[in-house]
N, C-alpha and C positions, 0 to 999 in steps of 0.2 A: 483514493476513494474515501478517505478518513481524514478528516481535519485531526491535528495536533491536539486538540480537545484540555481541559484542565488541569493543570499539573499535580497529581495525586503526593508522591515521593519519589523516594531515589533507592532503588534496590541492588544491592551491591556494585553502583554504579550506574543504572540503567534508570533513565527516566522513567515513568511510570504514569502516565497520563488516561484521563479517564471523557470520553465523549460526553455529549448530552444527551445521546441519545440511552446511555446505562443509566441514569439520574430520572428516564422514564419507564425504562423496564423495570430497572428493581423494586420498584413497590407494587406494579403489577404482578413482578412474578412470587412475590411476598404473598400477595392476595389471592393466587391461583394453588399454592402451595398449603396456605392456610384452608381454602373452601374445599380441597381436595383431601382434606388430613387424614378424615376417617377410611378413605379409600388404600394413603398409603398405607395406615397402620395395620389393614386388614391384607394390602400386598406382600409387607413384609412380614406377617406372622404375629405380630408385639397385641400384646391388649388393649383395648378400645377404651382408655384412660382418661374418665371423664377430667380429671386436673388438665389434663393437654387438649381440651375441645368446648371449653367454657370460656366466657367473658372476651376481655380481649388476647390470651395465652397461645391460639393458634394462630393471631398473624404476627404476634412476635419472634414466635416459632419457626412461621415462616420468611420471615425479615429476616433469621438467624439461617436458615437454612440455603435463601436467596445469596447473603453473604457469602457463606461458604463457598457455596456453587462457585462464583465468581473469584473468591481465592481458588479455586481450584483448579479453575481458567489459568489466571495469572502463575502460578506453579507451571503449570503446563506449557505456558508462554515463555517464562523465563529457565525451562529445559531447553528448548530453543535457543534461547541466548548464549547460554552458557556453552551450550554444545558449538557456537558458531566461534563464541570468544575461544575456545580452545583451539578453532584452525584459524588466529587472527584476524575475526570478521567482527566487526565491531555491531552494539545495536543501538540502533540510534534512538531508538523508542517501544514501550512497551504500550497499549491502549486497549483500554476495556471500555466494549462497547453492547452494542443492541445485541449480538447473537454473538458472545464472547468477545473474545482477544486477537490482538495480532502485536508480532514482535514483528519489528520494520527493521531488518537487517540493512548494513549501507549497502550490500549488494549479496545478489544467493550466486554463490560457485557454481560454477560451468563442469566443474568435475565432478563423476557422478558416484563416488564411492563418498566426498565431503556432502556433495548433495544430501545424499541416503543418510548419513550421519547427524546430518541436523534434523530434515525431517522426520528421522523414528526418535530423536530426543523426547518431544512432547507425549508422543501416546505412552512413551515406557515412563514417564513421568506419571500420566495417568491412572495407566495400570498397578503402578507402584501403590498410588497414593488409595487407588481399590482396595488391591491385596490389605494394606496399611489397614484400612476403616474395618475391613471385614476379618479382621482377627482381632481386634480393638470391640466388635458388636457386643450391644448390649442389649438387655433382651426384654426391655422395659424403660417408660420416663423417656426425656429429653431424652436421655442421651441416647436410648437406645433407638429413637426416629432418625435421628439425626448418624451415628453410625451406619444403620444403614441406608440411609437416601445418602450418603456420601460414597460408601460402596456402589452404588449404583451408576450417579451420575459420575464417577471418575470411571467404571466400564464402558460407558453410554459414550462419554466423551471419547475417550481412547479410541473406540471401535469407529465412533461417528466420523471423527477426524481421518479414518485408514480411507475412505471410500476415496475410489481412484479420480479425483476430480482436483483439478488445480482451482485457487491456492490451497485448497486442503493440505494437509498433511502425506495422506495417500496420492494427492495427486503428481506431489515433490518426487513421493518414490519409486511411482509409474514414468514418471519422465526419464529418473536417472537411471532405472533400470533399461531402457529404451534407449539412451545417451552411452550403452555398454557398449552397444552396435550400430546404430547413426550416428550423423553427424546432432549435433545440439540444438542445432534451428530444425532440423526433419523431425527430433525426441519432441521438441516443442510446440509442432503443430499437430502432431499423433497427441500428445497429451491431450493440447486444446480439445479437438475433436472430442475426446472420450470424456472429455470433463462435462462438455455440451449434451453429451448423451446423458451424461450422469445426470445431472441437472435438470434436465427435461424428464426422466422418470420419477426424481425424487418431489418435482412440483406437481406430476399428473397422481402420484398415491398420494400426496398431499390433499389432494382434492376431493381424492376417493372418499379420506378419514376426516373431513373435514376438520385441517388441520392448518392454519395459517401460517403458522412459525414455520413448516415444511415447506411450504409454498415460498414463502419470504426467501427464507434459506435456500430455496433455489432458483430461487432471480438472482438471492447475490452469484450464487456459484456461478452462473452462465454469466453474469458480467465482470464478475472478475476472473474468472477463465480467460476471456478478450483482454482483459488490460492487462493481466499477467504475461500471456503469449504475445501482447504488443512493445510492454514493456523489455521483456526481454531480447526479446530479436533487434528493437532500438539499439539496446545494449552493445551486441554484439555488432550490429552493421556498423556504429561508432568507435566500436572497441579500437587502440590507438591513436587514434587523431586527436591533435591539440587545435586551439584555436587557432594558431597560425598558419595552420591547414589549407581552414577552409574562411577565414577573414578575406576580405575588399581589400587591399593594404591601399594607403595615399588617399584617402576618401577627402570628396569636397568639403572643404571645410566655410559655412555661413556666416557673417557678421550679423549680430542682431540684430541691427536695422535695417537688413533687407528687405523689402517688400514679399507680403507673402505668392503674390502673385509669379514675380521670380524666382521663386521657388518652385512654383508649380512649371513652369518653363524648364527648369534646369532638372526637374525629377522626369517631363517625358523626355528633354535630348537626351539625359545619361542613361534611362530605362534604373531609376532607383527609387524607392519610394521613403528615404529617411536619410537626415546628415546632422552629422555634429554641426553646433553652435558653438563660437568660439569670439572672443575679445581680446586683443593685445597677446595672441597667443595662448590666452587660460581660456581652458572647455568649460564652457557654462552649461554643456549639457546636448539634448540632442532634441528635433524635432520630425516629426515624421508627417505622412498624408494621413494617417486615421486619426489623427489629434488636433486637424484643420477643417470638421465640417463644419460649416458655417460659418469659418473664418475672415473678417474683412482682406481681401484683395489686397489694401494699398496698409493695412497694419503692419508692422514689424515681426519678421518673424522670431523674432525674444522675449515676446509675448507669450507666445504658444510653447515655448522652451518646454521637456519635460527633464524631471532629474536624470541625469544618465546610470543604467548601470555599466562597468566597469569591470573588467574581465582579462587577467593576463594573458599573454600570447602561450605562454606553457601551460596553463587548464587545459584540461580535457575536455573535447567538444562536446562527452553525454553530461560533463558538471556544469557546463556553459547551460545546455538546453535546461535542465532541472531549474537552474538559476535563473532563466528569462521565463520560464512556466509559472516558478515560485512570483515574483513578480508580477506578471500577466505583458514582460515587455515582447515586442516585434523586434528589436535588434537590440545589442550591445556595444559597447564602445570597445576600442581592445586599446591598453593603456600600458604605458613601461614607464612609473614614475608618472610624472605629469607632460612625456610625450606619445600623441595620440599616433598609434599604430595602425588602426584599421578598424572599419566597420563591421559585425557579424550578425548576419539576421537570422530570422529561424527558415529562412528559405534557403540560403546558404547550408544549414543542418539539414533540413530533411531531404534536400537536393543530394547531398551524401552519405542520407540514409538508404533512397532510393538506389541510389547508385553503387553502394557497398553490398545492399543486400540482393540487389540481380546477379552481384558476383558470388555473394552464399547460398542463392539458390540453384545457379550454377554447377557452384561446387557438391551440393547435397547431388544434384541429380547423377551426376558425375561417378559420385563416391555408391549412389544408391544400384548403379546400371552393373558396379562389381560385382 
């Protein structure tokens, strides 16, 4: 759902990259913080401090405050991290964006006591960094706005994050608690569901309080509920398979000056829609039927060549499919050195995703009828 976005820094090792779309909210929420000032200072008790409500002093105030907020995120996010580095889960990236953070773990545990342990890292992060501001409060001036709108938003945050809704936080812990007694694909679509529900209440009171950030924040949660519980079942129906699996092995291999028209001949007799190109034995690469509309008939087809990517027989077929997504390719080449092993498309993958996962839903219903 998140582009890789800006490279911020590197936090005890963890990338730290920040969207475009944070580079548009932070000065908005600088400027909503700032027009709002007098309203916090009167929520949280402190005096109506003309120094802090003149000139330009409350949207630096609020820029300062915006900042926080979002280190606060990024603390929160990198609880996560650390929590996952300690059961040897690496994180590939940390990103701060329009409705905060997300740490992108290279994969979330299927065990559900590791589960629960990464995802209560972050709120206990929050509530710490609460506790933290609200014994630090000051009862006057910056600093004492700023103590407490940080006590605040790291309760807000904490609590926000518990709600049972994947990818939330609370959603993580809803599922592993659930994964105590089902099987992990039955924990994961119980999730989904409640996430769904979650999401749909949290966008209709949004509505009520005309409130757009609630609203927003609950389209993402119903669409990332879906690609979370898509992604993971992925996960799992692929779980073991390498490419050589589920690879073509001995694939037609094309000279470049074949006609493309014989190509299209030889893709309906064999029922395949892409083949390596290949010269004196070295793969030049590969060509497929979606990279031929409007291709002359009688041109060569090493014209149309596309770069190949390149995929060992020992990958794992969910690192192959990341790898042809990342990309935007339809098949891969499967390689050992510079002898071509076998073709792999993404139809070959999801043909044995389908077919992996009728036998886990199988086994859930199986396991569920005990």
């Amino acid at each position: 759902m998140l582009q890789r976005g800006l490279p911020l820094l590197r936090l005890l090792g963890i990338p730290v990259h920040l969207d475009l779309t944070f580079l548009l909210v932070l000065p908005l929420l600088a400027f909503l913080i700032a027009r709002n000032l007098p309203l916090y200072l009167e929520l949280f008790g402190l005096p109506q401090d003309p120094g802090l409500l003149q000139g330009s002093t409350p949207f630096l105030l609020g820029l300062l405050a915006a900042l926080s907020l979002f280190l606060s995120v990024l603390l929160h996010e990198l609880g996560h991290a650390l929590a996952a580095q300690r059961l040897g889960i690496r994180t590939q990236r940390i990103t701060l964006w329009l409705l905060g953070g997300v740490a992108q773990l290279e994969r979330i545990p299927r065990e559900p006591k590791k589960e629960l342990f990464i995802a209560l890292a972050g709120p206990l992060v929050s509530f710490a960094l609460a506790l933290l501001f609200r014994l630090l409060r000051q009862e006057a001036g910056t600093l004492g706005f700023l103590t407490h709108y940080l006590a605040l938003v790291n309760l807000v945050l904490g609590l926000f994050n518990l709600l049972p809704a994947l990818p939330l936080d609370g959603g993580r812990v809803y599922r592993a608690l659930l994964a105590l007694r089902h099987p992990y694909t039955r924990a994961t679509q119980k999730a989904m569901g409640m996430s769904q529900a979650v999401a749909v209440a949290l966008g209709l009171f949004g509505l009520m309080v005309f409130n757009p950030f609630l609203v927003l924040m609950a389209f993402f949660v119903y669409m990332a509920s879906r690609a979370e519980a898509e992604a993971t079942l992925l996960a799992q129906a692929l779980e073991g398979l390498k490419v050589r699996d589920l690879m073509s092995p001995n694939p037609i291999a094309l000279p470049k000056d074949l006609p493309v028209e014989e190509l299209l001949r030889l893709a309906l007799a064999h029922r395949v829609s892409g083949f390596p190109v290949v010269e004196e034995g070295r793969v030049l690469g590969v060509v497929g039927l979606e990279g031929l509309e409007g291709a002359d008939p009688r041109a060569p087809v090493g014209r149309y060549v596309q770069e190949p990517l390149a995929l060992s027989p020992e990958d794992s077929a969910l690192k192959a499919l990341e790898r042809m997504g990342e990309r935007g390719y339809a098949r891969a080449l499967v390689m050992e050195g510079d002898t071509l092993l076998g073709v792999l498309s993404k139809t070959d993958l999801l043909r044995a995703f389908q077919v992996r996962l009728l036998g886990l839903t199988s086994l859930d219903k199986e396991g569920g009828a005990g």
